[in-house]
VEXMIKE-60128 format. One record per atom (N, C-alpha, C): x, y, z; atom name; residue in one letter; residue number from 1. Coordinates in Angstrom, 1 decimal, padded with zeros to 4 digits. Layout:
BEGIN
[[X,Y,Z],CA,a,NUM]
...
% end
This chain:
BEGIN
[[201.7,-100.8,111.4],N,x,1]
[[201.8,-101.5,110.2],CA,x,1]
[[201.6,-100.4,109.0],C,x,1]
[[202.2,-100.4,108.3],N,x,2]
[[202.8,-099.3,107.2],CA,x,2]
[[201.5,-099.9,106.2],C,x,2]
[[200.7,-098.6,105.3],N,x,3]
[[200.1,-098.8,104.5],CA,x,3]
[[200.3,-099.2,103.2],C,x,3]
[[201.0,-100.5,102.5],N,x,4]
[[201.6,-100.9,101.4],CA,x,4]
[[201.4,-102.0,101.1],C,x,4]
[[201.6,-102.3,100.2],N,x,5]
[[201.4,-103.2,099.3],CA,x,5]
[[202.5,-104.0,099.1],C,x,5]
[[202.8,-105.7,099.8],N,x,6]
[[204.2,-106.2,099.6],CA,x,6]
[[204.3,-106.7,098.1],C,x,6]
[[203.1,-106.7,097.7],N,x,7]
[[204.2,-107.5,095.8],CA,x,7]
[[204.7,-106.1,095.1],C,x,7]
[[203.4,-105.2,095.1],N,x,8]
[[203.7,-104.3,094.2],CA,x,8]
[[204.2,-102.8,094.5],C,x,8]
[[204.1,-102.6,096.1],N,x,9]
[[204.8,-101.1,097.0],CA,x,9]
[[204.1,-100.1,096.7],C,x,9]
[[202.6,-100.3,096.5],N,x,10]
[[201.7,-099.4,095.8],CA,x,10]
[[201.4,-098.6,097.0],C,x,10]
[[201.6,-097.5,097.8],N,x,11]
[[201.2,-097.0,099.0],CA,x,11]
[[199.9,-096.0,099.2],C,x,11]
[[200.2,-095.1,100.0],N,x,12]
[[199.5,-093.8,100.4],CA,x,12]
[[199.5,-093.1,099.6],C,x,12]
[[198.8,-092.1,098.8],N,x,13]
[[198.6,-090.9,097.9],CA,x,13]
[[197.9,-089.8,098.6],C,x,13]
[[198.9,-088.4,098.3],N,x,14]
[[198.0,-087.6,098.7],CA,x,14]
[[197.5,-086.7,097.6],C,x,14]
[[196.1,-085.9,098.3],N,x,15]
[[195.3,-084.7,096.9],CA,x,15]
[[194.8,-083.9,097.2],C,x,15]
[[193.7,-083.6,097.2],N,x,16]
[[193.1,-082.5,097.6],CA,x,16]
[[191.1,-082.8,097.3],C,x,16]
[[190.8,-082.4,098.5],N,x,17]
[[189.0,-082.4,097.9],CA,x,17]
[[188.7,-081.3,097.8],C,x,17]
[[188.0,-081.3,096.9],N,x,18]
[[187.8,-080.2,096.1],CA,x,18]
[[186.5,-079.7,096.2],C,x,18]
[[185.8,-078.5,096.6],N,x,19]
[[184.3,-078.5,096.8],CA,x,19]
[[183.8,-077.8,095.9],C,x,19]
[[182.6,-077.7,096.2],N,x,20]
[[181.9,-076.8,094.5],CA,x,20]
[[182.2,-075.6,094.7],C,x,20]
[[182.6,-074.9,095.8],N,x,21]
[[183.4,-073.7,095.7],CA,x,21]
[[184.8,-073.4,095.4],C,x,21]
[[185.4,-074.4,094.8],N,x,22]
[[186.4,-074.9,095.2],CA,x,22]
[[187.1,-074.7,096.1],C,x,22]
[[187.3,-074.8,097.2],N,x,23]
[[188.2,-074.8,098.1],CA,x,23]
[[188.7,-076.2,097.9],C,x,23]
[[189.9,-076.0,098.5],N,x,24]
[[190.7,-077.4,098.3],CA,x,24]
[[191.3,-077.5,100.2],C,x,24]
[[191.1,-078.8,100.6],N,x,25]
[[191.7,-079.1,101.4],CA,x,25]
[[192.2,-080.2,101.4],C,x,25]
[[193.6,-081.1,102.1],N,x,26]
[[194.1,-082.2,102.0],CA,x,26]
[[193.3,-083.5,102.2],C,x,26]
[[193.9,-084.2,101.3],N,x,27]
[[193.0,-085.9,101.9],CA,x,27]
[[194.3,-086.5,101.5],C,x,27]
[[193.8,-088.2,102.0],N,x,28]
[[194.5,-089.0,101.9],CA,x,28]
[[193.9,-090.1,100.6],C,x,28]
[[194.6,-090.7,099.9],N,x,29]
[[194.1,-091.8,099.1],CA,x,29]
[[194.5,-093.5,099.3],C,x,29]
[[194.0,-094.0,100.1],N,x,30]
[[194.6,-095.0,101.2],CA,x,30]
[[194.7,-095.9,099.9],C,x,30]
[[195.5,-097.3,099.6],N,x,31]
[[195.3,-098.6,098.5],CA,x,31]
[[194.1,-099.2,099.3],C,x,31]
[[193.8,-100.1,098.9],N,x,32]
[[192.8,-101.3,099.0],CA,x,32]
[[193.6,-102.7,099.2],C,x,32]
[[194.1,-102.5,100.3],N,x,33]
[[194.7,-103.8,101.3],CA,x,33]
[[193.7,-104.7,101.5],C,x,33]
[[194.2,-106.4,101.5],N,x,34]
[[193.5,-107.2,101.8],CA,x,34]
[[194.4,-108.1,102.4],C,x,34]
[[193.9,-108.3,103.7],N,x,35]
[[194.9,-109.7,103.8],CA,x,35]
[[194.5,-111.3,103.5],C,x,35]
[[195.3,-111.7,102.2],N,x,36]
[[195.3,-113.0,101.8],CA,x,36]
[[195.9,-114.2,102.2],C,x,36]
[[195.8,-115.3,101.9],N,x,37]
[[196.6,-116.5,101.7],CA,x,37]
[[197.1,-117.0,100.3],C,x,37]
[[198.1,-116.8,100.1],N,x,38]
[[198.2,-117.8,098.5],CA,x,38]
[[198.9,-118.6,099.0],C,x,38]
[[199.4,-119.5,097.6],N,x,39]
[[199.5,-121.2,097.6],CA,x,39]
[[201.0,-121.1,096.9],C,x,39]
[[201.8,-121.6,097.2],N,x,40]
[[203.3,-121.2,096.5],CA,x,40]
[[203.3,-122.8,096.1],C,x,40]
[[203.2,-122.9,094.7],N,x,41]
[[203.2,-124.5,094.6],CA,x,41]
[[205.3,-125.2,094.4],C,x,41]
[[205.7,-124.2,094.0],N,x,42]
[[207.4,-124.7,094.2],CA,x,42]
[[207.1,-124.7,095.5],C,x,42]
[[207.5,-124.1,096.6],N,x,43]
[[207.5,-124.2,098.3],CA,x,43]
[[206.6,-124.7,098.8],C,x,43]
[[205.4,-125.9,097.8],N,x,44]
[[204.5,-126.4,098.5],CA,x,44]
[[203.7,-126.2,099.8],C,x,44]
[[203.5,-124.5,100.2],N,x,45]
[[203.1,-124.2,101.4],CA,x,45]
[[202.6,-123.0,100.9],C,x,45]
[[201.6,-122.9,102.2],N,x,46]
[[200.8,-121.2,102.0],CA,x,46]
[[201.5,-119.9,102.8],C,x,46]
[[201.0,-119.0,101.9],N,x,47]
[[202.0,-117.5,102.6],CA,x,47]
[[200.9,-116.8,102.9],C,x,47]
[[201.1,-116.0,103.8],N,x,48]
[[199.6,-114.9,104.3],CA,x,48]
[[200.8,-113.7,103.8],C,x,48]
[[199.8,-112.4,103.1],N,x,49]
[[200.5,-111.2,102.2],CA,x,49]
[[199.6,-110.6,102.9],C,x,49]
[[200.3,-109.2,103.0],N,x,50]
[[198.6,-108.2,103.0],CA,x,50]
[[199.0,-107.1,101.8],C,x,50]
[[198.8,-107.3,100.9],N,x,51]
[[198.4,-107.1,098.9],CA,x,51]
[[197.0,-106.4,098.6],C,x,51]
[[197.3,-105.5,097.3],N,x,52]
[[196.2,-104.7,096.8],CA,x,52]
[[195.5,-105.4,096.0],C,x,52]
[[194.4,-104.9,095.8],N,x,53]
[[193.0,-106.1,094.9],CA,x,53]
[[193.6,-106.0,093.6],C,x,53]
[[194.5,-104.8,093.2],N,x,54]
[[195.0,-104.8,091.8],CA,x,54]
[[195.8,-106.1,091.8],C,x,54]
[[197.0,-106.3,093.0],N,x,55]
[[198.2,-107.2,092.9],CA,x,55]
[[197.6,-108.7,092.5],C,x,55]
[[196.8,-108.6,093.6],N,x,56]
[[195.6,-110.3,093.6],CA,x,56]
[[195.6,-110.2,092.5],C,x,56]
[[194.7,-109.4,091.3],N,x,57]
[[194.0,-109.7,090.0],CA,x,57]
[[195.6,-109.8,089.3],C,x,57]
[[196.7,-109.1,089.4],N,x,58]
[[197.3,-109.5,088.8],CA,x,58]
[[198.7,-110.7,088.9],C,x,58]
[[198.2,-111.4,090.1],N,x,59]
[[198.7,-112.6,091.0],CA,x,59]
[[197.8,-113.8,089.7],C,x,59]
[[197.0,-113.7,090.2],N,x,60]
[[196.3,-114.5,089.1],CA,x,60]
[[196.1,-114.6,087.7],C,x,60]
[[196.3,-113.6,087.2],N,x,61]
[[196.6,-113.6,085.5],CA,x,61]
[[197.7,-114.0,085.5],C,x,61]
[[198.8,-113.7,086.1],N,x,62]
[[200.2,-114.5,085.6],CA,x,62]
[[200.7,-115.6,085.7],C,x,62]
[[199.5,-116.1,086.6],N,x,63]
[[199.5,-117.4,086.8],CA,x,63]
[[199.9,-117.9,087.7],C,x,63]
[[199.7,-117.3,089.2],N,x,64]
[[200.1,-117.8,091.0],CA,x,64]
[[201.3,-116.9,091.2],C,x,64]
[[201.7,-117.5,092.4],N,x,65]
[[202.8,-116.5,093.0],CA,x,65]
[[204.0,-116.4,092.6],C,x,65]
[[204.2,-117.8,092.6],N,x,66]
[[205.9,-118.5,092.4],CA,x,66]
[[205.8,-117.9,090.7],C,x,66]
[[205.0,-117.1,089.8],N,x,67]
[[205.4,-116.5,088.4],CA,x,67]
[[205.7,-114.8,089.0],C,x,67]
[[204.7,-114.8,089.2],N,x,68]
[[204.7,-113.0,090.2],CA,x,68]
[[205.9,-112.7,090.8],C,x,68]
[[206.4,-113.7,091.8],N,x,69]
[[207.7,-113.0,092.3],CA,x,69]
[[208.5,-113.4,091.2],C,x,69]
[[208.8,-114.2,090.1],N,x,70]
[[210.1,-114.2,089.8],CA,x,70]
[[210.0,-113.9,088.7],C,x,70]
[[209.0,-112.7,088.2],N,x,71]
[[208.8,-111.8,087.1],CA,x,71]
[[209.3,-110.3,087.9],C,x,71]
[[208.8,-110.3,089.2],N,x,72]
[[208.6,-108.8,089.5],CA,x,72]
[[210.2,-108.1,089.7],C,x,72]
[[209.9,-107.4,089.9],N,x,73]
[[211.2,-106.3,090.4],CA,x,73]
[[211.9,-106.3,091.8],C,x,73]
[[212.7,-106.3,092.2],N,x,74]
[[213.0,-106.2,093.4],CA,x,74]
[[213.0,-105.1,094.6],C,x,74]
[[213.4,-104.0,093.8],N,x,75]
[[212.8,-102.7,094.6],CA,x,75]
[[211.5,-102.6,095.1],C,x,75]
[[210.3,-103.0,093.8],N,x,76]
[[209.2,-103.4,094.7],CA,x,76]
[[208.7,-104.0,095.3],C,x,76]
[[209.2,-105.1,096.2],N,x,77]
[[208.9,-106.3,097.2],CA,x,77]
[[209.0,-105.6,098.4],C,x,77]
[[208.5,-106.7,099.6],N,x,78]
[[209.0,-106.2,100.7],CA,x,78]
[[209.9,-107.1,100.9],C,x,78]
[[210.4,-106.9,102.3],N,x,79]
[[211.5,-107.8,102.7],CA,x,79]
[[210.9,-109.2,103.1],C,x,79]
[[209.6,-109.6,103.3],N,x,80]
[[209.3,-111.0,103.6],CA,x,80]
[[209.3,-111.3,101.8],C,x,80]
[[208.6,-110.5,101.0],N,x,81]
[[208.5,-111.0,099.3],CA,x,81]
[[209.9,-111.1,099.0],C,x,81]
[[210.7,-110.4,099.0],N,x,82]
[[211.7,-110.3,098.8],CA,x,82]
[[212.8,-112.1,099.6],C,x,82]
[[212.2,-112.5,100.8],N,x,83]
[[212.9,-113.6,101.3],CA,x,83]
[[211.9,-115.1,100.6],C,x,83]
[[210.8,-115.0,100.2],N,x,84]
[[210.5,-115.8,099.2],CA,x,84]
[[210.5,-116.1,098.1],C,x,84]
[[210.6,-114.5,097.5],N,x,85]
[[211.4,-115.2,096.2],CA,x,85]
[[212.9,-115.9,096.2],C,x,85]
[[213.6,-115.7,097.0],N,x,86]
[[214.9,-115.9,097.1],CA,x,86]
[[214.7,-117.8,097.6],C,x,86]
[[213.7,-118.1,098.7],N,x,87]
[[213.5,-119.7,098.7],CA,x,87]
[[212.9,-120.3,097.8],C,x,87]
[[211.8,-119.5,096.7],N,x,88]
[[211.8,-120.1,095.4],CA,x,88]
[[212.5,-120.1,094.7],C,x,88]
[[213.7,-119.3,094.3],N,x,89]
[[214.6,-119.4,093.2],CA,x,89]
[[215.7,-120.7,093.7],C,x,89]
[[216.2,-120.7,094.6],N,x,90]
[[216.8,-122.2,095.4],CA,x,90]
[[215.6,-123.0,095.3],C,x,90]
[[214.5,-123.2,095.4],N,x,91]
[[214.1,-124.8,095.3],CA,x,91]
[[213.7,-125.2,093.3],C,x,91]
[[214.2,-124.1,093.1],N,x,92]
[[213.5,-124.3,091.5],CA,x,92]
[[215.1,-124.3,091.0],C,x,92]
[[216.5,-124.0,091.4],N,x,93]
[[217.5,-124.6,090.9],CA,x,93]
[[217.7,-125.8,091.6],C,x,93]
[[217.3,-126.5,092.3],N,x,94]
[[217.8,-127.7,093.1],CA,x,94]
[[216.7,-128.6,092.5],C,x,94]
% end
């Protein structure tokens, strides 16, 4: 399972630790994955995401999911975000 973020594609970072000598050697900078449930109220049903604590906080300022995907960008979704927004935009023209 690929370390990402399905709303927002926020992934892996790399850098360097740095010691008080400086020497520098590689590290990794993992996101902060969680796996959730949200509430899609157009599709009246729940989706399980595995999303960053940023996406959540910003899942909820915009005001739930069904605003989140059909604000967000498309490049950034994954392919399951990417197939819900697409059954929310069909149940919200119908």
């Amino acid at each position: 399972m690929a370390r990402r973020c399905e709303l927002t594609g926020k992934g892996v970072m790399t850098g360097n630790n740095v010691s008080h000598a400086l020497n520098r050697t590689r590290r990794r900078f993992l996101p902060n994955l969680c796996d959730v449930t949200l509430i899609s109220e157009t599709l009246d049903r729940q989706v399980k995401l595995r999303i960053s604590a940023s996406a959540l906080r910003t899942v909820e300022h915009r005001g739930g999911l069904d605003a989140f995907l059909l604000k967000a960008d498309d490049a950034d979704l994954s392919d399951r975000a990417l197939g819900l927004k697409k059954e929310i935009r069909q149940a919200l023209a119908s």
